[in-house]
C-alpha positions as CSV (number, residue, x, y, z in Angstrom):
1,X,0.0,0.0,0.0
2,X,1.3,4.0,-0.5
3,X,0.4,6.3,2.2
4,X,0.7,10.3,1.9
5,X,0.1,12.8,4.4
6,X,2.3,12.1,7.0
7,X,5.0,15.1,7.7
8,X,7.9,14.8,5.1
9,X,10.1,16.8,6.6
10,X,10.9,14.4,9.4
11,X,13.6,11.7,9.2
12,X,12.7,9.3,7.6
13,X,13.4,6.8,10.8
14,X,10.6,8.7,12.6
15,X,8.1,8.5,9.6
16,X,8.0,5.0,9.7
17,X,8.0,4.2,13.3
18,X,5.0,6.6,13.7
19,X,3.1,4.9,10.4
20,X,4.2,1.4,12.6
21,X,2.9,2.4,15.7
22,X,0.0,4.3,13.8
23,X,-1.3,0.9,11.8
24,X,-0.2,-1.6,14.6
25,X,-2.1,0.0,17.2
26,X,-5.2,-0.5,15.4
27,X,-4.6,-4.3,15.0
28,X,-2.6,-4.0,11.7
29,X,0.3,-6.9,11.1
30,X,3.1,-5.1,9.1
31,X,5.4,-7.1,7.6
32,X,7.8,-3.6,6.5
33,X,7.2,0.0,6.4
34,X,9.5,1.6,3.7
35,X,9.9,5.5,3.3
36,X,12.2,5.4,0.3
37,X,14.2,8.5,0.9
38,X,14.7,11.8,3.4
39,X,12.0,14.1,2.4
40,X,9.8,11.5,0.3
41,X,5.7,12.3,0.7
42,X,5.0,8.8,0.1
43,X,5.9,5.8,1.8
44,X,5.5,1.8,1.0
45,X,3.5,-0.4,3.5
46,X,3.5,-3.9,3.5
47,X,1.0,-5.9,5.4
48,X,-0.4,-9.3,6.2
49,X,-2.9,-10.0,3.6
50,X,-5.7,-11.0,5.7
51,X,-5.0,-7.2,7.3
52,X,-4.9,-5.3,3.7
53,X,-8.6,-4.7,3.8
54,X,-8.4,-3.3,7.4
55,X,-5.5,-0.9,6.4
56,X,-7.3,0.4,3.4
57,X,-10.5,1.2,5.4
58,X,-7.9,3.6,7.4
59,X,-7.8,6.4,4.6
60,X,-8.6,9.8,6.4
61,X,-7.3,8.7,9.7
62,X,-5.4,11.0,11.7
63,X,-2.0,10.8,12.5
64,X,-0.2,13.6,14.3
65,X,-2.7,16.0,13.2
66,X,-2.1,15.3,9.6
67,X,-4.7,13.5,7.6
68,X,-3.4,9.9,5.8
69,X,-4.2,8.7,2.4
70,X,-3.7,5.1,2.0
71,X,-4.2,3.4,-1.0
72,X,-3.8,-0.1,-3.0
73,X,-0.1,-0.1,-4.4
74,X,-0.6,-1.7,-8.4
75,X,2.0,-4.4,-8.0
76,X,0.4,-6.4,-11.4
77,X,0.6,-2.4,-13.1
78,X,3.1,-2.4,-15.5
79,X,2.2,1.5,-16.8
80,X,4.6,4.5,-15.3
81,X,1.4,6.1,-14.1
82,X,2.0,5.6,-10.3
83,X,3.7,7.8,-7.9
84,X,6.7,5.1,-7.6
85,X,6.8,4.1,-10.9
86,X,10.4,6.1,-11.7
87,X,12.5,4.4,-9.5
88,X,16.4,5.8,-9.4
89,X,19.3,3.8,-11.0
90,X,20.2,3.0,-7.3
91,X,17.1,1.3,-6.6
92,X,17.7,-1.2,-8.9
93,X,20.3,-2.6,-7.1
94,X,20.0,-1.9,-3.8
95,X,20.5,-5.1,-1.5
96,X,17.7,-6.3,1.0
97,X,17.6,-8.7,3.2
98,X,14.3,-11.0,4.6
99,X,13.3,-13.2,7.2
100,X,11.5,-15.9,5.8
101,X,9.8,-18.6,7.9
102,X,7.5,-21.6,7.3
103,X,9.3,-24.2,6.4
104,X,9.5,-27.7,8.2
105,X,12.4,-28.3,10.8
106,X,12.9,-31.5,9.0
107,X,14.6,-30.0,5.7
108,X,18.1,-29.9,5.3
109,X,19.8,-26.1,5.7
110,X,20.2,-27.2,1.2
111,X,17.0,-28.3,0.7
112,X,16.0,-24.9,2.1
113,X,18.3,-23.1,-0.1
114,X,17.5,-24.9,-2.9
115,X,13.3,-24.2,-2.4
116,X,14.0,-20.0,-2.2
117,X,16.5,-19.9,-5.5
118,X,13.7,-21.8,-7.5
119,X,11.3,-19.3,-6.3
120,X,13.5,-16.3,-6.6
121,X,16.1,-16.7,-8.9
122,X,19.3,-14.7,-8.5
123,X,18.8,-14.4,-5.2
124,X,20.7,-16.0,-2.3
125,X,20.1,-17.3,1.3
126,X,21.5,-18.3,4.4
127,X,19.1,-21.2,6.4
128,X,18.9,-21.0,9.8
129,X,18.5,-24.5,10.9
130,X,14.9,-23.3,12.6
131,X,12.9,-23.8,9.7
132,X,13.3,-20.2,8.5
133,X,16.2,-18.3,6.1
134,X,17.7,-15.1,5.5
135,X,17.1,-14.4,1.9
136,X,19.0,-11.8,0.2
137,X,17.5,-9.8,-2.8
138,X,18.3,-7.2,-5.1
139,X,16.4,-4.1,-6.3
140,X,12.9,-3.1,-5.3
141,X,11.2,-4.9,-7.7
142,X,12.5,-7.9,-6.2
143,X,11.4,-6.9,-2.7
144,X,8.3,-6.0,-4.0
145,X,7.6,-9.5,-5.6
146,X,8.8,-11.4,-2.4
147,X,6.4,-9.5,0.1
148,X,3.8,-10.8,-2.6
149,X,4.5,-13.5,-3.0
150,X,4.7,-13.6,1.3
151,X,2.0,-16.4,2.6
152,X,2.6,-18.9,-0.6
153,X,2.8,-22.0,-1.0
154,X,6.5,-23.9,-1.8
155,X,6.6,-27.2,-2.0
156,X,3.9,-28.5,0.6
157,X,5.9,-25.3,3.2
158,X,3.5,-22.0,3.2
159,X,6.2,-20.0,3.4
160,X,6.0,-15.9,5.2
161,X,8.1,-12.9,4.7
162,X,8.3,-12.0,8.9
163,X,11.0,-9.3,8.4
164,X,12.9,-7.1,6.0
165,X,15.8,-6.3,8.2
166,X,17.0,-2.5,8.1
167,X,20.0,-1.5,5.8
168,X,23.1,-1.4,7.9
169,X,24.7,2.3,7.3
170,X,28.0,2.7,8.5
171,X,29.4,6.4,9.0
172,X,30.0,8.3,5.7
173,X,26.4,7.7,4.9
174,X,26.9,4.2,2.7
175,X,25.5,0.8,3.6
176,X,27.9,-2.4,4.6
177,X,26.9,-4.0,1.9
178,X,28.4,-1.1,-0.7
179,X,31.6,-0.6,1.8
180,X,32.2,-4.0,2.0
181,X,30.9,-6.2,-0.6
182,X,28.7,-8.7,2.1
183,X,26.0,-8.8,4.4
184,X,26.2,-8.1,8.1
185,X,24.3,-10.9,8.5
186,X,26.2,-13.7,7.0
C-alpha cells in the first residue's frame, strides 16, 4: 500500500515508526514499512494480507494531526502512471535482506536453499537451521515481488516474509553492503 500525508520533513526513521505504531495499534500486522528517501511524501507499507482490507479502510485517519491517504499499491501495473513508478538507478540494485519462515524443521539447511532460488532466482540465502532463512535480494522490484509472494505455497511449506531487516549504514552515509561487498548478517 502507499500512504501520503504524514509530515515529510521528518527523518525518515521517525516516519516510519510513527506509520508502525499508527497501523499496529489499530490491529494492523506489518510485515515492513519503507519511506524510500529523506523528504519523500509517500511511503510503502507492507501488510499481512488478511490485514490489507483493514488498512485500506484507514484512509482519512489521523495521525499527528495530519490527515493519511492510503491506497492499493498496483504491483500487477506495468504503466509508469504511479507515484513510484520512476524508480532511481540505485534502486535497482539496492540489496535487501528478509526473514522468511515456514518451512518444516525436518529440511536440510540445502533443501532450504534450494526451495528460495527456484522461487527467486538470483537471489541467495543463508538457512537458519529453525525452519526459517535469510534471503538476500536485489532491487525493489524484487522486494516487492517477495512480500507478494509472502504467505505462498512452496513445496507443501506456506512459506511468510516476517522481516525485512533495516539496511546497515555505517558512517560516511553508505551501507555495509556497498563498503564492504557482504551482508552483516552472514
Amino acid at each position: 500500500m502507499v500512504v501520503q500525508g504524514y509530515d515529510a520533513s521528518l527523518p525518515t526513521e521517525v516516519v516510519e515508526e510513527a506509520l508502525k505504531k499508527h497501523l499496529t495499534s489499530r490491529g494492523i500486522k506489518l510485515i515492513h514499512v519503507s519511506v524510500p528517501a529523506e523528504y519523500c511524501i509517500c511511503a510503502l507499507i507492507y501488510a499481512n494480507r488478511e490485514c490489507e482490507a483493514e488498512a485500506l479502510k484507514l484512509d482519512g485517519s489521523d495521525m499527528g494531526g495530519r490527515v493519511l491517504e492510503i491506497k492499493a499499491y498496483p504491483f500487477d501495473d506495468n504503466t509508469l502512471d504511479h507515484v513510484f513508478a520512476p524508480i532511481n538507478s540505485f534502486d535497482k540494485h539496492r540489496p535487501h535482506e528478509l526473514k522468511v519462515t515456514g518451512f518444516g524443521t525436518s529440511l536440510s539447511q540445502n533443501d532450504i536453499k534450494k526451495m528460495l532460488c527456484r522461487v527467486f532466482p538470483g537471489s541467495d540465502c543463508t538457512a537458519l537451521g529453525n525452519g526459517s532463512a535469510l534471503l538476500y535480494l536485489n532491487g525493489q522490484h524484487a522486494l516487492d515481488e517477495a512480500l507478494k509472494l509472502s504467505g505462498g505455497s512452496m513445496e507443501g511449506f506456506k512459506f511468510a516474509v516476517t522481516e525485512v531487516l533495516p539496511e546497515i549504514v555505517v558512517p560516511g552515509g553508505i551501507s555495509y553492503e556497498d563498503a564492504f561487498g557482504k551482508s552483516m548478517y552472514k
